[in-house]
C-alpha positions in Angstrom: 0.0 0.0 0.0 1.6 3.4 -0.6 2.1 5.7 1.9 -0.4 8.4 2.3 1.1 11.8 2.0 0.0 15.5 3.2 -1.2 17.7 0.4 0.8 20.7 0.8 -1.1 23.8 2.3 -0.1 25.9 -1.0 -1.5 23.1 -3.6 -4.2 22.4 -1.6 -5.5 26.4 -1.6 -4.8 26.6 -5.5 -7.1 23.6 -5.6 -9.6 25.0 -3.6 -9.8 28.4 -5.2 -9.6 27.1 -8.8 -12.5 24.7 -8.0 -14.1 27.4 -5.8 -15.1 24.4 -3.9 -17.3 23.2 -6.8 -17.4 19.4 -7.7 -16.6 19.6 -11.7 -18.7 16.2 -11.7 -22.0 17.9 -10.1 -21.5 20.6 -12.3 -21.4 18.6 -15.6 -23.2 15.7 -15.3 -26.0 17.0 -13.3 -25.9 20.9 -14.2 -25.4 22.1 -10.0 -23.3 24.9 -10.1 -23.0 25.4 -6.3 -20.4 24.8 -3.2 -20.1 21.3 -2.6 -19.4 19.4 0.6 -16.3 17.7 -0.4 -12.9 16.4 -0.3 -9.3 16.4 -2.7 -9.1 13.3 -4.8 -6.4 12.0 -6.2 -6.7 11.6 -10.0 -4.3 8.5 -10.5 -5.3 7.5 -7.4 -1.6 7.5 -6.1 -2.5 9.2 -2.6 1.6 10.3 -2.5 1.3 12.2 -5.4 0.6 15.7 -4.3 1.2 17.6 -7.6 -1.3 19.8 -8.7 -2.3 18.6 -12.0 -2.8 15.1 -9.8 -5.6 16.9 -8.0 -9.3 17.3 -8.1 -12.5 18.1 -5.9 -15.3 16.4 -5.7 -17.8 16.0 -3.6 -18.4 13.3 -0.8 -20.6 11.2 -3.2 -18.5 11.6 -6.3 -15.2 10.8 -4.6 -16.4 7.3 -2.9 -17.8 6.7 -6.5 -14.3 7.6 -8.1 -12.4 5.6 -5.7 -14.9 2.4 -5.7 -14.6 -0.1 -8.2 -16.9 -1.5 -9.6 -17.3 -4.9 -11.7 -20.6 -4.1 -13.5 -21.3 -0.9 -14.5 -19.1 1.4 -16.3 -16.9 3.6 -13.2 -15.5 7.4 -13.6 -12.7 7.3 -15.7 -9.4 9.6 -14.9 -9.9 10.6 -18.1 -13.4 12.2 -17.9 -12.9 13.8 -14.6 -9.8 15.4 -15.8 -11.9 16.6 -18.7 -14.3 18.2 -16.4 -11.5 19.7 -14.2 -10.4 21.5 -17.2 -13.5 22.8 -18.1 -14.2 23.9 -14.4 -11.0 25.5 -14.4 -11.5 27.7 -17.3 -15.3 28.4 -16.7 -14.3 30.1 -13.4 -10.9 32.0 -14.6 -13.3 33.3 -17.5 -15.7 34.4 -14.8 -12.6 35.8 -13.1 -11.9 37.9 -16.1 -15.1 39.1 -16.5 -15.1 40.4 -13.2 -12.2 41.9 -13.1 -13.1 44.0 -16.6 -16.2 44.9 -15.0 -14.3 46.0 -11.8 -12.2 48.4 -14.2 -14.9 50.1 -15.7 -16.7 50.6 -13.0 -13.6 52.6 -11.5 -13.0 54.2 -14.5 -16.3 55.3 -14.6 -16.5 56.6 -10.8 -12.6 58.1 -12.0 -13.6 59.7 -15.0 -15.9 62.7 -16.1 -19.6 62.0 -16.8 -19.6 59.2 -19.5 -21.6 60.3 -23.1 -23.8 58.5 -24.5 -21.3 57.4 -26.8 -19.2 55.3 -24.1 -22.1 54.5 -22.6 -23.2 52.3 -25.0 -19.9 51.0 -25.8 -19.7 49.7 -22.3 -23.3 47.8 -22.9 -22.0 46.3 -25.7 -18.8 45.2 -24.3 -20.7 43.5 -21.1 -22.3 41.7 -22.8 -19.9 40.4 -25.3 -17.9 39.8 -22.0 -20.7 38.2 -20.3 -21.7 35.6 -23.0 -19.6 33.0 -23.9 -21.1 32.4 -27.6 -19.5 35.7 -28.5 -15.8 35.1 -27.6 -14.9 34.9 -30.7 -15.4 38.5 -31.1 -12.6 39.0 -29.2 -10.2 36.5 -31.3 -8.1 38.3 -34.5 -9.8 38.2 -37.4 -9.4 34.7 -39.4 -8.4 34.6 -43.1 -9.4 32.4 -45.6 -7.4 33.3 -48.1 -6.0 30.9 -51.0 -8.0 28.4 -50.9 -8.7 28.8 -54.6 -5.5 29.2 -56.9 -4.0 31.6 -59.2 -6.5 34.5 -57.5 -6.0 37.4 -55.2 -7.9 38.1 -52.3 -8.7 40.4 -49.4 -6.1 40.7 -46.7 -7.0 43.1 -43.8 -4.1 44.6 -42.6 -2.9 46.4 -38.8 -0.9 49.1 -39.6 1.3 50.8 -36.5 -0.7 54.4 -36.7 -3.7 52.4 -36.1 -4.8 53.3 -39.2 -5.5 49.8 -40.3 -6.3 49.0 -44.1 -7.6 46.9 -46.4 -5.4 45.5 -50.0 -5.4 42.5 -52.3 -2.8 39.8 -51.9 -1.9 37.1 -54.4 0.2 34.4 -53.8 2.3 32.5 -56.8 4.7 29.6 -56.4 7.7 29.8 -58.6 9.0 26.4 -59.5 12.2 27.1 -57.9 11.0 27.5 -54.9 10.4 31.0 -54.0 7.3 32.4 -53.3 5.9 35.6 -55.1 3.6 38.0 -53.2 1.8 40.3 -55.2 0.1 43.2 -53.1 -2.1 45.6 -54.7 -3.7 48.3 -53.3 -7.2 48.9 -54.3 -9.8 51.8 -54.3 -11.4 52.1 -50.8 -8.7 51.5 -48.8 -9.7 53.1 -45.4 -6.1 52.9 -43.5 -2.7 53.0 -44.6 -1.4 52.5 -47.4 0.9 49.6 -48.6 3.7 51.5 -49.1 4.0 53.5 -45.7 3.5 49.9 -44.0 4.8 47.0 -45.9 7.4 46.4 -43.0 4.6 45.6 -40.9 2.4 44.1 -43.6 5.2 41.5 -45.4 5.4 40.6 -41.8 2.0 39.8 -41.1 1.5 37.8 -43.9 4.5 35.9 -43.4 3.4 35.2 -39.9 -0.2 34.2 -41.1 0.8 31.7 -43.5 3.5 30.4 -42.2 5.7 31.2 -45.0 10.0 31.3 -44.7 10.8 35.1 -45.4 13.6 34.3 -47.6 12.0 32.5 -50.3 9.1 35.5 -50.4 8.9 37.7 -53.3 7.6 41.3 -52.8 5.7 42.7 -55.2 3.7 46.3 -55.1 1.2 47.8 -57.5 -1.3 49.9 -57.2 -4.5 49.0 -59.4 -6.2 52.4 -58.4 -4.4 54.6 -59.9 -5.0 52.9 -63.5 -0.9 52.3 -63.3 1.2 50.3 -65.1 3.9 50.2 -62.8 4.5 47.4 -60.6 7.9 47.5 -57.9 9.8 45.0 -56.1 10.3 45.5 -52.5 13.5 44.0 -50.7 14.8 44.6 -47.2 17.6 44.9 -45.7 16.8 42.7 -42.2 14.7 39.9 -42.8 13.1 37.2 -40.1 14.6 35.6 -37.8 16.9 38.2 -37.5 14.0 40.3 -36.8 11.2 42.2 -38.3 11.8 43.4 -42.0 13.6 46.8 -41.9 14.8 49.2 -44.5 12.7 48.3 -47.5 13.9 49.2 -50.9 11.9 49.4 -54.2 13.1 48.5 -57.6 10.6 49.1 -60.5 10.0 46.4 -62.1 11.0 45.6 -66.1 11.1 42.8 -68.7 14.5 41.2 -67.3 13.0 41.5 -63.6 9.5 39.7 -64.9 11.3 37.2 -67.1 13.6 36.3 -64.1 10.4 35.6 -62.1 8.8 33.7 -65.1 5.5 36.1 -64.9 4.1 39.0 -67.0 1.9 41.5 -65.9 -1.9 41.9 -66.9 -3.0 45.8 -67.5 -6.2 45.1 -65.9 -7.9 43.9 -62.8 -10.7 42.1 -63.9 -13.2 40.5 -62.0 -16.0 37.5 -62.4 -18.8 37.7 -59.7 -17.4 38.2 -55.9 -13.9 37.6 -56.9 -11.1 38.8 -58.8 -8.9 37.1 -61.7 -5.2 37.1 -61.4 -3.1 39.8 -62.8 -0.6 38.2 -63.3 0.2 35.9 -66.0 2.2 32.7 -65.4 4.6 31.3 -67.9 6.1 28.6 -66.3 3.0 26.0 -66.8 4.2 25.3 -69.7 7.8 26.3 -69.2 9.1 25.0 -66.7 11.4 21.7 -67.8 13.2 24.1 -70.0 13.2 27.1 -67.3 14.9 24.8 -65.1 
């Protein structure tokens, strides 16, 4: 039999306040969100193993059931309790959070002048995103989708350091030699900045997004607004990992610069329904044996 062994005071208060003394079981299989008469169980069941991640509470009923084995019916599993630990766990540190938002704008609010109507409504609308879980995802970064269809660009929404955040089209082309060509164009409607006084911070972001090596990228610019022609390459002079791109150049682009990339440029933007065609032409489908 092993030897029994003290919890120690400090693990046995974190598991007591992360719990708040509710029995994860009660709460999830029977939908009682209350304090619970109870005791620390032992998840493996290994009464000298005090570690925290070893712990749980349950109540009375739930721990003899835990402990008990049976050799009919299906027991608790380690697995399921630990499950509904975790969710415990995060239920109340959410809670937690939410208090402790509402705790600073309620100061703010006894701190600060008269609110207008204007805050006043943004603090309405921010309880209750805070207050209801279904809308947590309001608070995660926008998710893109781009690329899932080939050979087209697509919207890429963009922070910019001002906090003047924009808006541009990005298209992605895949060189047969490995690199990777990014072509950013910079639409009509842009609300923030544009891709030229950020591209530091917007080659990064896109980098970061899709997961791509920064040097095997291929900078492009153009902007489609103006009715230009003129397309430039971008390089920098610091490049991931040895930090965030720094210094950027630009090189127009000409014939020997296009023909080194195996592309040609299209003069217009065209589009078919909700999305744009390329415009950029590849010559390398039918190229590329001899290219290489």
């Amino acid at each position: 039999m092993r030897k029994r062994t003290s919890i120690p005071c400090k693990t046995e208060n974190r598991v007591l306040i992360s719990s708040a003394r509710r029995c994860c079981l009660c709460l999830f299989l029977r939908s009682q969100d209350e304090v619970r008469k109870g005791q620390i169980a032992h998840l493996n069941h290994n009464a000298s193993d005090t570690r925290f991640e070893n712990l749980v509470y349950l109540c009375f009923e739930h721990h003899d059931e835990y402990d008990s084995k049976t050799s009919q019916s299906k027991g608790l599993t380690a697995g399921e309790v630990k499950e509904y630990r975790e969710r415990l766990y995060e239920r109340k540190q959410l809670a937690h959070a939410r208090q402790r938002i509402e705790s600073e704008l309620s100061q703010g609010r006894e701190e600060e002048e008269p609110e207008s109507e204007e805050q006043r409504l943004r603090d309405e609308y921010r309880k209750i995103r805070i207050s209801d879980p279904n809308l947590d995802y309001l608070s995660e970064p926008w998710r893109y989708a781009l690329w899932q269809v080939g050979n087209k660009p697509e919207y890429f929404a963009y922070k910019a350091g001002n906090r003047c955040d924009g808006v541009c089209l990005i298209e992605r082309i895949d060189l047969p030699d490995g690199r990777i060509v990014i072509a950013c164009i910079e639409t009509a409607g842009n609300p923030g900045n544009s891709i030229t006084n950020c591209v530091e911070e917007l080659c990064f972001q896109i980098c970061e997004r899709f997961e791509l090596s920064a040097d095997r990228v291929v900078w492009l610019q153009h902007y489609d607004c103006y009715d230009d022609q003129e397309w430039m390459m971008v390089k920098f002079a610091r490049i991931p990992p040895r930090g965030p791109f720094a210094e950027p150049s630009w090189i127009k682009m000409n014939a020997e610069l296009w023909k080194g990339l195996w592309l040609k440029p299209k003069r217009k933007l065209t589009r078919a329904y909700s999305s744009y065609h390329s415009k950029i032409t590849k010559l390398f489908h039918w190229e590329s044996e001899a290219l290489l």
